[in-house]
N, C-alpha and C positions, 0 to 999 in steps of 0.2 A: 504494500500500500504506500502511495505516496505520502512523502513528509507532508503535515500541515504548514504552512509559513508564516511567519509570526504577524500580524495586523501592520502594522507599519512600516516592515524590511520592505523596501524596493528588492526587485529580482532582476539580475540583468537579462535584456532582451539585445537581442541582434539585430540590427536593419539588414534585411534579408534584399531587400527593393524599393525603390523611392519612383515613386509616378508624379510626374512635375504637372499639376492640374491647370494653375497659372502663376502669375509672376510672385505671388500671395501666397500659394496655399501648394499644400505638398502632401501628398499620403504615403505613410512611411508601414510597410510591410515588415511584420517585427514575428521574431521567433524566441520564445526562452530559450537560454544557454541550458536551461535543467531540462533535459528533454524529455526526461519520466513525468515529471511536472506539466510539462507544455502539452504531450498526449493527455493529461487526467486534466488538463485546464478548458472550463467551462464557462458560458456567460449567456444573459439573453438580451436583446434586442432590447436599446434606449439606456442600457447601462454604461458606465464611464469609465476607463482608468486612473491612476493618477501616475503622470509620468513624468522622471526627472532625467537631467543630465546632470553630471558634476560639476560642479560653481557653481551653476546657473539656476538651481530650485528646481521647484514643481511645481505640475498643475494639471486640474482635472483635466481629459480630454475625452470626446464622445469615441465611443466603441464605431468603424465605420463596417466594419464586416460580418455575416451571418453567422450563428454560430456553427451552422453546419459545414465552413471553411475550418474544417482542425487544422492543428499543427500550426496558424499563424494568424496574426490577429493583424488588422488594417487601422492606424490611427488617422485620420486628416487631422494637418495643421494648420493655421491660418498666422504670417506673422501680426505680433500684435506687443511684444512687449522682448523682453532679456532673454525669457527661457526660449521662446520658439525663434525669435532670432536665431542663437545659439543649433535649434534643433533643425534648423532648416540650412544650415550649413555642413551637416554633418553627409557623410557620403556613406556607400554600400560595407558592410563588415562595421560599421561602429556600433557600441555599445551604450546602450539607455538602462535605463532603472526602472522598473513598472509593479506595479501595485492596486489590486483590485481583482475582480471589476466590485463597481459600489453602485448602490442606487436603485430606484423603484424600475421595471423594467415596464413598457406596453406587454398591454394583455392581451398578449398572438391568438390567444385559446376564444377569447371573445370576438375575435374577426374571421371567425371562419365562415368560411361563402358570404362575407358582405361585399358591397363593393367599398373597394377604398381610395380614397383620395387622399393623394401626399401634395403637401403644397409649402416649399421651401423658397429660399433666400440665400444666397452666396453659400457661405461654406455650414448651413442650417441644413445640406443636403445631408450633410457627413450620417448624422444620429439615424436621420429615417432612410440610407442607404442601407444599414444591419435590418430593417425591417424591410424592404424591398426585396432583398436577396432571399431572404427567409422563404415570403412568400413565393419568388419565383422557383424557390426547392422543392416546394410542396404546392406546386400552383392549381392543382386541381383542390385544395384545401380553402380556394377563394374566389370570390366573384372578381368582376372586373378592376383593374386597374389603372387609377390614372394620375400622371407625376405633373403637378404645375410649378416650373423653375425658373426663380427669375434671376440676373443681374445685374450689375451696373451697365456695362459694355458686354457684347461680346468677346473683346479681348479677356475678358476677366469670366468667362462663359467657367465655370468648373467642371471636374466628373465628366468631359467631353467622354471616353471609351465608354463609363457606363451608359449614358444617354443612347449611346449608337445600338449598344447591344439593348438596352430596354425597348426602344421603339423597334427591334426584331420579332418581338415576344408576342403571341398571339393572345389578346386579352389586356393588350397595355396601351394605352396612348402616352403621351411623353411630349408637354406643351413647353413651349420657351419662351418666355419674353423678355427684352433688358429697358434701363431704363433711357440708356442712351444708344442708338444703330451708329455702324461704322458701313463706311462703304461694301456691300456685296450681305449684307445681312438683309433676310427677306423673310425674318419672323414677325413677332408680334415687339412693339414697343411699346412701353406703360408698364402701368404696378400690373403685379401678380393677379388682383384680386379683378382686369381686364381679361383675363382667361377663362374668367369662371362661364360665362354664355357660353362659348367653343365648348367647353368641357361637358355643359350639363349635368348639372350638378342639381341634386334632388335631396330632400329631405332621410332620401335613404341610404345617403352614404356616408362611412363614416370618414372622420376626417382627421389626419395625423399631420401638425404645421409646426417647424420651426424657422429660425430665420431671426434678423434685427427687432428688438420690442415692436418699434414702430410700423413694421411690417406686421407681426405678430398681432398687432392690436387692430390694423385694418382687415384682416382676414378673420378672426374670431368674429368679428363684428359683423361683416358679410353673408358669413356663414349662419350666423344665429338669423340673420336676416331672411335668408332663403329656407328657414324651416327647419335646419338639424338640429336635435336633441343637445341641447347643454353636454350630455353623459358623451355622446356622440363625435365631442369638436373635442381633440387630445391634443396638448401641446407640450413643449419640453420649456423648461425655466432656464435662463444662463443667470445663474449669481456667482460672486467670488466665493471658493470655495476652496477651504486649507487643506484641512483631515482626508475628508472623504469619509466617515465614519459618525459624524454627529456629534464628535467632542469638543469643539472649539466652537461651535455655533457662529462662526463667520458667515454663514451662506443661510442663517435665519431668516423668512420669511411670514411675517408677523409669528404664529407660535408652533410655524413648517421650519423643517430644516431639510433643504434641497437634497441635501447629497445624503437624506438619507429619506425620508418622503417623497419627493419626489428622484427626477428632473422631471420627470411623468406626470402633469396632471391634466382633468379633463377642466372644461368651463365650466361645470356643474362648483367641482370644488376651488376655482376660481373665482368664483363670485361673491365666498365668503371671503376673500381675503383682498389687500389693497397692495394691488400689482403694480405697473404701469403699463401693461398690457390691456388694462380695462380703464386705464383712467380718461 
């Protein structure tokens, strides 16, 4: 049986593979060096690492891969501060620190044969890619599927491979829109929440969104607009978050503590609490 490992050791992890998604954001293909560990290593869809480099700290970061990919786990990064700096300079064979996975996961068990709608934001694709995959493992396990993505530019377009291979997928559409076109782009331009008419989008589907608050907060609000159930509209929370574990309550949300309540909630239990997402 495998060693348990202690709540707070980092494990080192290998970069196996780095996919350069854009100038921003990098998905790094990571394997534990313990490899009895990395075969018995488990996790579900909307859960987070917390992952460090030396000198540079740590930080939580969303799980991007299903967990029916054993043996190696897919982070996206987006630079944004010291540590991912740091982590986005690192090349193929270096070693990271990882710890987890932490956090309330979506509940795959209650989406079976719904249709679903995913509706993200720059690098908000990363959390609901581990859920995409999932489904497309088990795709008879679900009704239709449909991915509304948007970004700034096209140059900053993310996750291009997946995109190509999801709009292959029979039972999936895969909309795009940015908020600014560059020459030879012939998608949709405008917010996210101008796709919804294309999509058709019905009181009966259910709807899994992450992405910038303020994106966040126009999409919840659309959605509750066109008829879906509060329990129905599922979002993931970004707060700063230390532990990962509930001890340090940095990532308190009135009397929620993200990183171990959520990052998962629906609008339902959203409405008792004062977000920015609802304000």
């Amino acid at each position: 049986m495998p060693e348990v490992k202690p709540l707070y050791l980092p494990l080192p992890a290998k970069i196996e593979d780095i996919i350069v998604e854009n100038s921003q954001v990098k998905t790094f293909v990571l394997s534990f060096t313990d490899q009895e560990y990395g075969r018995s290593f488990t996790f579900e869809p909307g859960q987070f690492m917390m992952l460090s480099v030396p000198h540079h700290g740590e930080a939580p970061i969303s799980i991007a891969s299903s967990p029916a990919q054993s043996g190696t786990l897919r982070l996206s990064v987006r630079r944004a501060g010291k540590l991912t700096t740091a982590l986005l300079e690192l090349e193929k064979g270096a070693v990271v620190g990882l710890r987890g996975p932490y956090g309330k996961a979506f509940a795959m068990r209650e989406f079976g044969h719904k249709d679903l709608l995913f509706v993200a934001g720059g690098i908000g694709l990363a959390p609901l890619r581990s859920v995409i995959e999932s489904c497309l493992t088990e795709r008879e396990r679900y009704g239709e599927i449909t991915i509304l993505f948007g970004s700034r530019t096209p140059s900053d377009l993310a996750f291009r491979q997946d995109i190509d291979n999801w709009r292959r997928q029979p039972g999936v559409r895969c909309l795009l829109t940015v908020d600014q076109g560059e020459p030879g782009w012939q998608e949709n331009i405008g917010l996210v929440t101008t796709l919804f008419d294309e999509a058709r989008i019905s009181p009966a589907h259910t709807a899994l969104v992450c992405g910038p608050p303020l994106m966040i907060r126009a999409v919840l609000a659309e959605l509750s607009r066109r008829g879906l159930r509060d329990e129905n509209i599922i979002t993931t929370m970004e707060r700063h978050m230390k532990c990962g574990v509930g001890v340090c309550r940095h990532c308190h949300l009135d009397d929620k503590l993200v990183c171990v309540d959520g990052p998962v909630f629906n609008l339902a239990q959203l409405r008792n609490m004062e977000v920015m997402e609802l304000a």
